[in-house]
C-alpha positions as CSV (number, residue, x, y, z in Angstrom):
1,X,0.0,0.0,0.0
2,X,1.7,3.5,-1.0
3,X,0.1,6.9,0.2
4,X,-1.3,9.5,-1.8
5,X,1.4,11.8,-1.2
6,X,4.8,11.3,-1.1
7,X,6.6,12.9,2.0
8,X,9.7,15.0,1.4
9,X,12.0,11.8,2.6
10,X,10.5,9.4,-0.1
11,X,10.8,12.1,-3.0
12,X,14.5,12.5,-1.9
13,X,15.1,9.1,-2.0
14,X,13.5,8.7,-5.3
15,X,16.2,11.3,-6.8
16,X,18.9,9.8,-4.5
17,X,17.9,6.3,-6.5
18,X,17.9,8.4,-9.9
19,X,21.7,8.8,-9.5
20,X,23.0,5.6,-8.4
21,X,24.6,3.5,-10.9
22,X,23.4,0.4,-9.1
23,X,20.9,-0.7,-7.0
24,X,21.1,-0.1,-3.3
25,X,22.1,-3.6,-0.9
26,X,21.0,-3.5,3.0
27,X,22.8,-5.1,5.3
28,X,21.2,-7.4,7.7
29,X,17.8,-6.5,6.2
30,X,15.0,-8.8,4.8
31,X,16.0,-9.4,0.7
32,X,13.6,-9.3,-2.0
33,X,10.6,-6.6,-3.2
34,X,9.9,-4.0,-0.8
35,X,6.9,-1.8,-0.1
36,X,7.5,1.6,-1.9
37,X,5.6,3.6,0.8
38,X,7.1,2.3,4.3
39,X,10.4,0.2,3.0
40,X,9.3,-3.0,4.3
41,X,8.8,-6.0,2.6
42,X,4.6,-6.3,1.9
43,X,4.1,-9.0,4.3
44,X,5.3,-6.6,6.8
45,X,3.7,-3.3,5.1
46,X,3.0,-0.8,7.7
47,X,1.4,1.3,5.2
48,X,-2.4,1.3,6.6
49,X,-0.8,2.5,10.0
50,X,1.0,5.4,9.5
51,X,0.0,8.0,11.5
52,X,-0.7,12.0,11.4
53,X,-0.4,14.6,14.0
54,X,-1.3,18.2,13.7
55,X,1.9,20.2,14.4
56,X,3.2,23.6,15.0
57,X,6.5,23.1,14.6
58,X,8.6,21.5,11.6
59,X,11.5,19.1,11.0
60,X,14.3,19.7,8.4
61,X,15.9,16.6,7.8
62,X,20.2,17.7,6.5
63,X,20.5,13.7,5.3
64,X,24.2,11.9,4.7
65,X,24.2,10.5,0.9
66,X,22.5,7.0,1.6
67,X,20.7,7.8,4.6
68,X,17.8,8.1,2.1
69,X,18.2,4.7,0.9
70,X,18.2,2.6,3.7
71,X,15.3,0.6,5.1
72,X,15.8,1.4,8.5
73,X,16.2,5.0,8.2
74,X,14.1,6.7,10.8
75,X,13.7,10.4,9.1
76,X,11.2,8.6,7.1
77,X,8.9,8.0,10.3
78,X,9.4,11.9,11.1
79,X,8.2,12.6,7.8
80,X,5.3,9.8,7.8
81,X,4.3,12.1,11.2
82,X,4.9,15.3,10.8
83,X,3.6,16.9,7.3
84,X,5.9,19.7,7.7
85,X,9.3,17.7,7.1
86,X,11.8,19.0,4.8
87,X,14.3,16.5,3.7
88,X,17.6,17.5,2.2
89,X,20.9,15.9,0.5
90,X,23.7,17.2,2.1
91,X,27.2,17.4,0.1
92,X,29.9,19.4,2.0
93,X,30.7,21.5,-1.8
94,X,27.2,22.0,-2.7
95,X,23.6,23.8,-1.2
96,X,20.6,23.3,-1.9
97,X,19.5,26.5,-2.4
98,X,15.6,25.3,-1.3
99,X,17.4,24.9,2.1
100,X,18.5,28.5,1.9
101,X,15.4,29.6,1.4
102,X,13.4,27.6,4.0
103,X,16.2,28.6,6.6
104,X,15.5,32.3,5.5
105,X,11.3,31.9,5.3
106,X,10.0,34.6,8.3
107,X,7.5,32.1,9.3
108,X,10.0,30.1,10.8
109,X,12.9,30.1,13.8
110,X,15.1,27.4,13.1
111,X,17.7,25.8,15.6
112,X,20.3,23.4,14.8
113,X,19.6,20.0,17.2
114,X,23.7,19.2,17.9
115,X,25.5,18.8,21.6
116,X,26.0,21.9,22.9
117,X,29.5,20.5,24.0
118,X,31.0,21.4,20.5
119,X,29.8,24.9,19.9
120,X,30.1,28.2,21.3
121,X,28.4,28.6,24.8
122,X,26.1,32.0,23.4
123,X,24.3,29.8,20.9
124,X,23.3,27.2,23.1
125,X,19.5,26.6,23.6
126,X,18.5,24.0,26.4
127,X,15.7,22.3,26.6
128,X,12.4,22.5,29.2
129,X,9.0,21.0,29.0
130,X,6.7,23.4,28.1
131,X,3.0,24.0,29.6
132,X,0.6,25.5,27.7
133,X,0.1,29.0,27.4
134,X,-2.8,30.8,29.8
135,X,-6.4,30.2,28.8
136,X,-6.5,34.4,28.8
137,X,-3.9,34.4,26.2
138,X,-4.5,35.1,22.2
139,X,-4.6,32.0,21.6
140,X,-4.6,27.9,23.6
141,X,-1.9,26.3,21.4
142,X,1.2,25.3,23.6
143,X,4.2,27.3,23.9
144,X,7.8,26.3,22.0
145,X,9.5,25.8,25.5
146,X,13.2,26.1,24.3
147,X,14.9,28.8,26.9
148,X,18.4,29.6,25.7
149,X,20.7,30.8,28.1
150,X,20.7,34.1,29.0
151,X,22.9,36.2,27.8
152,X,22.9,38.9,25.6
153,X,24.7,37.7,22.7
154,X,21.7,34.9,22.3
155,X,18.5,37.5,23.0
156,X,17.7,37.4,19.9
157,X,17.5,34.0,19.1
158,X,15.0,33.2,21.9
159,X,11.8,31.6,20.7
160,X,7.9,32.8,21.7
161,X,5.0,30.9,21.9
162,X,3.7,29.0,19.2
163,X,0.3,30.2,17.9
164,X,-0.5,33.7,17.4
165,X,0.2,34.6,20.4
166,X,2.5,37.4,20.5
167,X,5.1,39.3,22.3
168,X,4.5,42.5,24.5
169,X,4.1,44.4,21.2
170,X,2.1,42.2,19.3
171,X,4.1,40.6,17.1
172,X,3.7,37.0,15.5
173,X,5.8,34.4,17.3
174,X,7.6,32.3,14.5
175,X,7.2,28.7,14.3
176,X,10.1,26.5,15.7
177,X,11.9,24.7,12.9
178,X,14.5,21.8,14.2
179,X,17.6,21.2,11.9
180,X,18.1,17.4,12.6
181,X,21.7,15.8,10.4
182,X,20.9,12.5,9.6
183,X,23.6,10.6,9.9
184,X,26.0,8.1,11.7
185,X,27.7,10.3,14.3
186,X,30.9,10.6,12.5
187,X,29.1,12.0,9.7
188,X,26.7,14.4,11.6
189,X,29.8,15.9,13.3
190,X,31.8,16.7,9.9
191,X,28.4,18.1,8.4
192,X,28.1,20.3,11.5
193,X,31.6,21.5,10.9
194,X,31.4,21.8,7.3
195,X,28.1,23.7,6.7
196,X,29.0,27.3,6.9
197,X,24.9,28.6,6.4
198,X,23.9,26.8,9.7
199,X,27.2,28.8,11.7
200,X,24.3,31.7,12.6
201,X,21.8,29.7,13.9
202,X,21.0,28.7,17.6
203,X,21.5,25.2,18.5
204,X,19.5,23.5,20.3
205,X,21.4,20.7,22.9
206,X,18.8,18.4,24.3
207,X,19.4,16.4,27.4
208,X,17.8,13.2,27.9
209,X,17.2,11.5,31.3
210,X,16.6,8.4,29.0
211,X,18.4,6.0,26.9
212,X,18.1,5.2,23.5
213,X,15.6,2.2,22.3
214,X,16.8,1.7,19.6
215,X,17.5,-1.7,17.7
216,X,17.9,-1.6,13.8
217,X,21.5,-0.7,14.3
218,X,24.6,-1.2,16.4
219,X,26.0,1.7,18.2
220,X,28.7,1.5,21.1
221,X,26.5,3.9,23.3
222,X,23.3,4.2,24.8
223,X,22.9,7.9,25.0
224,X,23.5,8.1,20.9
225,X,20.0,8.4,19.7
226,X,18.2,7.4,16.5
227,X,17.0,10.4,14.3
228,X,13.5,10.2,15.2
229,X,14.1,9.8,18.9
230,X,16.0,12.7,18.3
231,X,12.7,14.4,16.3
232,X,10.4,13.0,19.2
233,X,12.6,14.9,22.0
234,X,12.6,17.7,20.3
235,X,8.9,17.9,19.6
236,X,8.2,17.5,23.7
237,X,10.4,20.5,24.7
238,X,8.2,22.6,22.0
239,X,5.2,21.4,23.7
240,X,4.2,19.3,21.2
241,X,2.9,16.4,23.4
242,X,1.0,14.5,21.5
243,X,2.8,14.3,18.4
244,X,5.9,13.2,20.4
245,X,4.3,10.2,21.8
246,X,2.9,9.4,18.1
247,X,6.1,9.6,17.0
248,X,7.9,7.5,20.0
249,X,5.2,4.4,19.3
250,X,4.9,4.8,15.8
251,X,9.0,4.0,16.1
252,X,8.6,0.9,18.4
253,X,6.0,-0.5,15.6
254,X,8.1,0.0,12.9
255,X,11.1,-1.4,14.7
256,X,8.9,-4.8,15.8
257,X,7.6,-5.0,11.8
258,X,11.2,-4.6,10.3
259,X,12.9,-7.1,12.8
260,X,9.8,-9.5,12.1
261,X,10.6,-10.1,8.4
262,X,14.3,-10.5,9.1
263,X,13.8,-13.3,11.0
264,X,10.8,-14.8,9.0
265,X,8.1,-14.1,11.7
266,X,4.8,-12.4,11.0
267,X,4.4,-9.1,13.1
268,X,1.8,-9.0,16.1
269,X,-0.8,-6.5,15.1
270,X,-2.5,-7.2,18.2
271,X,0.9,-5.7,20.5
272,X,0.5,-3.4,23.2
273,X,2.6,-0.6,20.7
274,X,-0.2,-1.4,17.9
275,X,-3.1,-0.6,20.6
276,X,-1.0,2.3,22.0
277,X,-0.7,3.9,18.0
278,X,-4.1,2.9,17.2
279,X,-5.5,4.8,20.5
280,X,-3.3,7.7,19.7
281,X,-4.8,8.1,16.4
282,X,-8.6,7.5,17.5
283,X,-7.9,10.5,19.6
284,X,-7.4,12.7,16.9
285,X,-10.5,11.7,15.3
């Protein structure tokens, strides 16, 4: 089953498949035909359970060269969530100048999601749950919740409430827009280094009190997360509760369905993550 609309991670991978010379191999996956709108092979087809949240803020996906192409990538889960994901190649000599201009559209406030560990201490932005703003207020939608430090250097970077809600004078609040790079963490570290248009941008260093969950590949630490963790986190501190937790199951079912057909077994539809998902979705009904 394919949707009706391509997301901005399938179109990508469609071009990203355009230029290859041969076809793309993964390792450890499940071999043969896969499905074309959720990578999995159709016995395994997640199609009729992919899930859409209403959201304030957006995801721009910076993706390594095959991130696109592989099964297990989990930028396409973000994108299967949230409708406003921008996907993006990245190459370290070339920009899409579509990124430009999203990074440069008023409507948004971008922030760069890296450890704040590697970057100057006046662009840091930490995280905090975020309550909802007052019932008096202009409007009921919750507020972005990022706080940087404060400091003068950063003032300006510091995000409002989401909504129309504005400041003391009136003025629009712009929607958060997390920069996520895609990529092993080898990778994500030389794009972050080598991508001069995100140097002015606030970064936004999230700190987890959990581990990561996830099991599609190997990593030598527990505190490295996947992409759409990453997404997931990042949609909580901007008070964007629901979609989070949409995004969090919606990752545990993918994960079961994928490591299901590599070992030959049929998935459990009837798993607590399935009743979780399909009682998240009912509430948006």
């Amino acid at each position: 089953m394919f949707p009706s609309s391509p997301h901005a991670v399938s179109r990508l991978r469609t071009e990203r498949l355009a230029r290859s010379s041969k076809p793309f191999l993964a390792r450890g996956g499940a071999h043969g035909p896969r499905c074309a709108g959720c990578r999995l092979v159709p016995s395994h087809c997640l199609c009729n359970l992919r899930p859409q949240v209403p959201t304030h803020a957006g995801v721009c996906l910076l993706m390594a060269d095959i991130e696109p192409l592989k099964p297990s990538n989990t930028g396409w889960l973000i994108a299967d969530v949230v409708a406003d994901t921008f996907a993006f190649g990245w190459a370290r000599t070339v920009v899409d100048p579509a990124l430009l201009t999203l990074l440069a559209d008023p409507q948004w406030e971008p922030f760069v999601v890296f450890p704040g560990e590697f970057v100057a201490p006046e662009r840091v932005v930490t995280e905090r749950l975020a309550g909802r703003a007052p019932q008096s207020s202009l409007t009921t939608e919750p507020t972005t919740g990022l706080t940087p430090h404060t400091t003068a250097a950063n003032a300006a970077h510091a995000p409002g409430t989401a909504g129309t809600m504005g400041n003391a004078q009136g003025t629009p609040r712009k929607r958060p827009l997390f920069v996520l790079l895609d990529a092993t963490w080898p990778e994500a570290r030389k794009m972050f280094r080598k991508s001069p248009y995100l140097d002015h941008l606030p970064v936004l260093s999230l700190q987890p009190d959990q581990l990561s969950r996830y099991r599609l590949r190997r990593s030598t630490r527990d505190d490295h997360f996947c992409t759409a963790e990453v997404a997931a986190l990042c949609l909580e501190s901007a008070g964007e509760m629901r979609a989070a937790r949409t995004l969090e199951v919606y990752l545990d079912v993918f994960t079961h369905h994928y490591l299901q057909a590599r070992h030959q077994l049929p998935p459990d539809r009837f798993s607590a993550g399935h009743q979780q998902l399909a009682q998240l979705q009912n509430a948006l009904s």
